[in-house]
C-alpha positions in Angstrom: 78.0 182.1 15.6 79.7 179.3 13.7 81.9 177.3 15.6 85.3 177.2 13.8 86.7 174.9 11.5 88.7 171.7 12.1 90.7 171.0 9.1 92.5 168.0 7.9 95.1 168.1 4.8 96.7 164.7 4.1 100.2 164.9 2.3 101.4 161.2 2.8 104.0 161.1 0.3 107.7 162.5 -0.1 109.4 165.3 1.6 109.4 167.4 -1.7 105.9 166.6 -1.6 105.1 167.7 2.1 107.0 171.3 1.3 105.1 171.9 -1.6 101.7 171.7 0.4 103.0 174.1 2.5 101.6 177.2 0.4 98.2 175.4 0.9 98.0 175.3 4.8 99.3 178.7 4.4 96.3 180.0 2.5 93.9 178.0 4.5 95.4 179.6 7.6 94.9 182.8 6.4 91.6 182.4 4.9 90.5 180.8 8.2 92.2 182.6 10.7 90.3 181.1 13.8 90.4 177.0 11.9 91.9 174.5 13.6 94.6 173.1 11.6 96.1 169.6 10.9 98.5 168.1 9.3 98.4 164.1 8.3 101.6 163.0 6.8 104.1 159.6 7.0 106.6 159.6 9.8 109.6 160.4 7.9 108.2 163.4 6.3 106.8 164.9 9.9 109.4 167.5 11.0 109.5 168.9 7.4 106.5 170.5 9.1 107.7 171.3 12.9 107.8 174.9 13.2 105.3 175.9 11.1 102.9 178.4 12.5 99.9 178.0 10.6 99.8 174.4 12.0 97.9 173.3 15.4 98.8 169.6 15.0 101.0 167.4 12.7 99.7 164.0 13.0 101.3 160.9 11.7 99.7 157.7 9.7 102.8 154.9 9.4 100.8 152.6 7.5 103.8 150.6 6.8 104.8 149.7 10.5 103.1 151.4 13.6 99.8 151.5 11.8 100.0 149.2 9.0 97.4 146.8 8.7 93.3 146.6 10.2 94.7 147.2 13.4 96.9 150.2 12.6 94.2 151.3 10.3 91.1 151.4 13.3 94.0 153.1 15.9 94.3 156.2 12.7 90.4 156.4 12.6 90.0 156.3 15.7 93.0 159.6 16.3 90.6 160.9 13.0 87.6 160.7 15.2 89.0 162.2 18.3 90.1 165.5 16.5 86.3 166.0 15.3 87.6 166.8 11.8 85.1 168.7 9.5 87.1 169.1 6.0 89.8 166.7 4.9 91.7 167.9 1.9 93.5 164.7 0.7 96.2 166.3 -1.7 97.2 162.9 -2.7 94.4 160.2 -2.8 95.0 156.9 -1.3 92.2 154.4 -0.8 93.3 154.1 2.7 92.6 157.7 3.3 89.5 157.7 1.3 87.7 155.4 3.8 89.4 156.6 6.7 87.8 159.9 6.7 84.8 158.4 5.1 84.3 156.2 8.3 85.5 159.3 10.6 82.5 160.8 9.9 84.3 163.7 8.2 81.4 165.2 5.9 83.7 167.7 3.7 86.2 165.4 1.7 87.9 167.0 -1.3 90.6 164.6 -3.1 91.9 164.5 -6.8 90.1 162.6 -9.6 88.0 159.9 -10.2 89.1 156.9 -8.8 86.4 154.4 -7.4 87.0 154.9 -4.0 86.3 158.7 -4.3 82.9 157.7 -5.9 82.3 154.9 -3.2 83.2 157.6 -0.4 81.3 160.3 -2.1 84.2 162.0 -1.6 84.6 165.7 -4.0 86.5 165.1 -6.6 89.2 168.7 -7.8 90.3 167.6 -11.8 93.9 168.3 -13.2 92.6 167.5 -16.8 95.5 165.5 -17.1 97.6 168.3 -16.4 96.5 170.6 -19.0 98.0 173.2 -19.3 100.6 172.6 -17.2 101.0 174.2 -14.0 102.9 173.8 -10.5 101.8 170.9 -8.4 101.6 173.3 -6.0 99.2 175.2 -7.7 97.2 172.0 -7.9 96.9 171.6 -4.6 95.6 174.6 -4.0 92.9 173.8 -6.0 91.7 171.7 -3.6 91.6 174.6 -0.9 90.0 177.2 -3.4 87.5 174.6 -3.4 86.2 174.8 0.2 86.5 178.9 -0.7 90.1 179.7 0.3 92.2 182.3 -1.1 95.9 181.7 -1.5 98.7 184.1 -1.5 101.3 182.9 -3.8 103.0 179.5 -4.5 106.0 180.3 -2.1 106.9 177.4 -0.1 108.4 177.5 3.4 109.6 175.4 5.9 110.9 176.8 9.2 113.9 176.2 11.7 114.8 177.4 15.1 117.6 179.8 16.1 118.4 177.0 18.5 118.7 174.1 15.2 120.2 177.0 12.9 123.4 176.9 15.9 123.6 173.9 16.4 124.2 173.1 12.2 127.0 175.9 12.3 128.3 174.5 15.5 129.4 170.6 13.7 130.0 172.6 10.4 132.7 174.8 12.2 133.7 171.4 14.2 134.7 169.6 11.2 135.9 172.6 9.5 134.0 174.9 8.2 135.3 178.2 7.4 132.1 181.0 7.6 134.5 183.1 5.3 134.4 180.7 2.3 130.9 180.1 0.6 129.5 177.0 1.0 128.1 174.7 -1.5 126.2 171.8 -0.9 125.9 168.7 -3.0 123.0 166.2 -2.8 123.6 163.3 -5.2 121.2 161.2 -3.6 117.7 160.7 -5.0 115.8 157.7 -4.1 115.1 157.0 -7.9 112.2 159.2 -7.6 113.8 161.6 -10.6 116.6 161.6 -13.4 119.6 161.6 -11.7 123.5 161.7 -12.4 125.3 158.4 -11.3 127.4 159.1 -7.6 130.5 159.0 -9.7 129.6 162.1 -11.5 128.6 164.0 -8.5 132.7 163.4 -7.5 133.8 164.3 -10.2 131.7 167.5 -10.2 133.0 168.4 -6.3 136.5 167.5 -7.8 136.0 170.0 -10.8 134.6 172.6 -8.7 136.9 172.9 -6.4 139.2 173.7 -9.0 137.4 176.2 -11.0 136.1 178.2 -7.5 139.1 178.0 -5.0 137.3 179.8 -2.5 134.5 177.2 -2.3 133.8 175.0 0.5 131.7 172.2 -0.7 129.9 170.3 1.7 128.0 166.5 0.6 125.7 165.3 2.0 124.7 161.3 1.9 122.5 159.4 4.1 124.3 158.2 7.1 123.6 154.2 5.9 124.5 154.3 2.4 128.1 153.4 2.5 128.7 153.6 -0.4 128.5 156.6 -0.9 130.1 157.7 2.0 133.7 155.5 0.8 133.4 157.1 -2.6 133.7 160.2 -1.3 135.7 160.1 1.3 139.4 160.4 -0.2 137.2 164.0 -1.1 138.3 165.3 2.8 141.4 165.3 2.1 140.9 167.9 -0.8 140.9 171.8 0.4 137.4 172.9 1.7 135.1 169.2 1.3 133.1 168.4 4.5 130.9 165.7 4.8 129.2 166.2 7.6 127.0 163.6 10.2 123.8 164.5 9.8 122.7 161.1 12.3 119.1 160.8 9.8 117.9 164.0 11.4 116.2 165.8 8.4 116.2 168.9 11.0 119.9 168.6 10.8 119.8 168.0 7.2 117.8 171.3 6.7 120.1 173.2 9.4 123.2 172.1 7.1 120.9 173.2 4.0 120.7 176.7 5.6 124.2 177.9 6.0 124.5 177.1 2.4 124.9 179.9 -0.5 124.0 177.1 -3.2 122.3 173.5 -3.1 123.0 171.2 -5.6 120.8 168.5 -6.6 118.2 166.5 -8.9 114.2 167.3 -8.5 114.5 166.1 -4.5 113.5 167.0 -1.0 116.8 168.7 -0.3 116.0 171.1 -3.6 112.4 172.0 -1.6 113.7 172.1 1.4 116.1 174.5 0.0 113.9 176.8 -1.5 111.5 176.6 1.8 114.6 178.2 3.5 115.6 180.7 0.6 118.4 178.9 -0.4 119.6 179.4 -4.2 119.3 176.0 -5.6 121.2 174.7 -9.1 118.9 171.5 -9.9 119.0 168.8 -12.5 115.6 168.4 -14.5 114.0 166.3 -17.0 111.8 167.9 -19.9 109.2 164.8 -19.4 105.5 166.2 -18.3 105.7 164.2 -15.1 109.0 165.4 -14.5 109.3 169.0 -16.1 110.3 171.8 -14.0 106.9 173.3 -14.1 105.1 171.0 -12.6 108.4 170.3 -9.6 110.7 173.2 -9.4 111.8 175.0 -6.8 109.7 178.2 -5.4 109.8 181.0 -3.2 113.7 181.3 -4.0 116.7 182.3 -7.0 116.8 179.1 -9.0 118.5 177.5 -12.0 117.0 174.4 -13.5 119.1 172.6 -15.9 117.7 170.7 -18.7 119.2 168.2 -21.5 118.8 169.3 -25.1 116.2 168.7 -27.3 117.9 166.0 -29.4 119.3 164.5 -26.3 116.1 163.6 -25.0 114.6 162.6 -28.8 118.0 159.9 -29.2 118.5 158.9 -25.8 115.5 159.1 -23.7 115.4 155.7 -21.8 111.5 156.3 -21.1 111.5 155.8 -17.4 112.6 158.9 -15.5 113.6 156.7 -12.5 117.0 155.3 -14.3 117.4 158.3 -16.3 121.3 159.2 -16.1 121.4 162.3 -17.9 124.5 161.3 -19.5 125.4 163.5 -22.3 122.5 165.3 -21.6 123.4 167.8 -18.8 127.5 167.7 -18.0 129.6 168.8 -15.5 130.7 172.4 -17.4 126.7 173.1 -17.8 126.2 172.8 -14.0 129.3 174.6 -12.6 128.2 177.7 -15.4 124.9 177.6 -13.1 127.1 177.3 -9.9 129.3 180.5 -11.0 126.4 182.7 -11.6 124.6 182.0 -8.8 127.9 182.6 -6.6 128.1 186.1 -8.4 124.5 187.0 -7.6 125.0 186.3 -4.1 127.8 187.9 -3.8 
């Protein structure tokens, strides 16, 4: 008899990123029920994945402090080594993790493309044909587990929280506030400049608006504990009926525990929106119609969404070509997104 698999897929990229491989260790757990499992993934993005039962190990590669350099490289092959890997799936290629599992003696290696270190590493290489036609990049990556013969089971994500962590969110919700009889929105205006993006100021205004058109909303915000910024501009906000801003401390399991006692998320393409869906929140998100940004290839799965997109024209007359500083001013306004907001509020109600 075969001894059973030891399995490797490396994610080491955003949090967004991380939920969307879920549906791949998912179908990789089910195809091979008796595999050892492993996750490889950067530090911040690591308890996206606590929980998660078709996991036997997250392990963590912090090239850019802990492991960063030859030193920190050697200590990751080394871990590699130990764990007797047989298949890496590396659903983002990086020429660190190329020769990493090269040298750990892994001998399945499936990435994406053709880069030269996947030829150097004689490394299997899974095409997107430059994305044609388009599909979700969750589908894409679990191209590269069909490839080693898996069968998946949807594209659903899911990410997974404790009784224990779902408590202890309604707990400091309830200690600043919260009222369990009000729906609760939550507002993410953060997003790293990874996607188009309102300006902060909008996202006040939008809370301000809100609250008016839905009295019966509590509207929760949540910014990243060291971005003052943010946190002065919305602050006069508490004093308005229903806005908490709660502490999350830079605990994304807190973070996600907030996200759960949600009935809407609001937000650009982000790791809050995936998170969201992962927990089967409704989400209300702000898109761009731009391949590398389009809905299809980065929406929300597994739960009731609403992407929003600018016009047509917009995007023909007012496109600033980079995505990253891509306002969406007088492309998507605050009327289109509270619209979204009121029907999902009626569907869940």
């Amino acid at each position: 008899m075969n001894a059973p698999r030891r399995m490797l897929v490396i994610r080491p990229d955003r949090i967004g990123d991380v939920v969307l491989a879920t549906p791949t260790i998912r179908a990789l757990r089910r195809s091979f029920p008796d595999a050892y499992i492993a996750a490889l993934v950067r530090p911040a993005t690591e308890p996206v994945l606590h929980g998660n039962p078709h996991l036997d190990a997250i392990l963590i590669d912090d090239r850019e402090h802990t492991h960063a350099g030859k030193r920190g490289f050697f200590d990751r092959l080394r871990m590699l080594r130990r764990h007797r890997f047989d298949t890496a799936l590396m659903l983002l290629p990086t020429e660190r993790h190329a020769w990493m599992t090269f040298f750990a003696g892994i001998p399945r290696r499936v990435g994406v493309g053709t880069k030269l270190y996947q030829v150097l590493t004689f490394a299997r290489s899974v095409s997107r044909r430059k994305y044609t036609p388009l599909r979700h990049e969750a589908d894409y990556c679990l191209d590269l587990a069909r490839a080693i013969g898996a069968e998946d089971d949807g594209l659903d994500v899911e990410v997974f929280l404790s009784d224990v962590e779902r408590r202890e969110a309604r707990d400091r919700l309830h200690a600043i506030g919260r009222d369990t009889a009000r729906p609760l929105l939550s507002v993410h205006p953060e997003s790293g400049r990874s996607a188009p993006n309102w300006e902060a100021h909008k996202y006040r205004d939008f809370v301000a608006a809100a609250l008016e058109q839905f009295p019966e909303l509590q509207i929760m915000v949540q910014v990243t504990p060291s971005n003052r910024a943010l946190h002065d501009l919305f602050a006069p906000l508490r004093s308005e009926r229903g806005v908490l801003i709660p502490d999350n401390g830079g605990n994304l399991r807190l973070v996600m525990g907030f996200i759960s006692e949600a009935q809407t998320v609001i937000s650009a393409s982000t790791g809050p929106m995936h998170l969201a869906a992962g927990l089967r929140i409704p989400t209300v998100s702000l898109f761009c119609p731009m391949t590398a940004c389009h809905p299809d290839l980065w929406g929300p799965l597994g739960n009731r969404s609403l992407t929003l997109l600018p016009p047509d024209e917009y995007c023909r007359t007012q496109c600033p070509g980079d995505p990253h500083i891509c306002t969406l001013e007088g492309g998507i306004e605050i009327p289109d997104v509270l619209d979204a907001v009121g029907r999902q509020l009626t569907q869940s109600a």
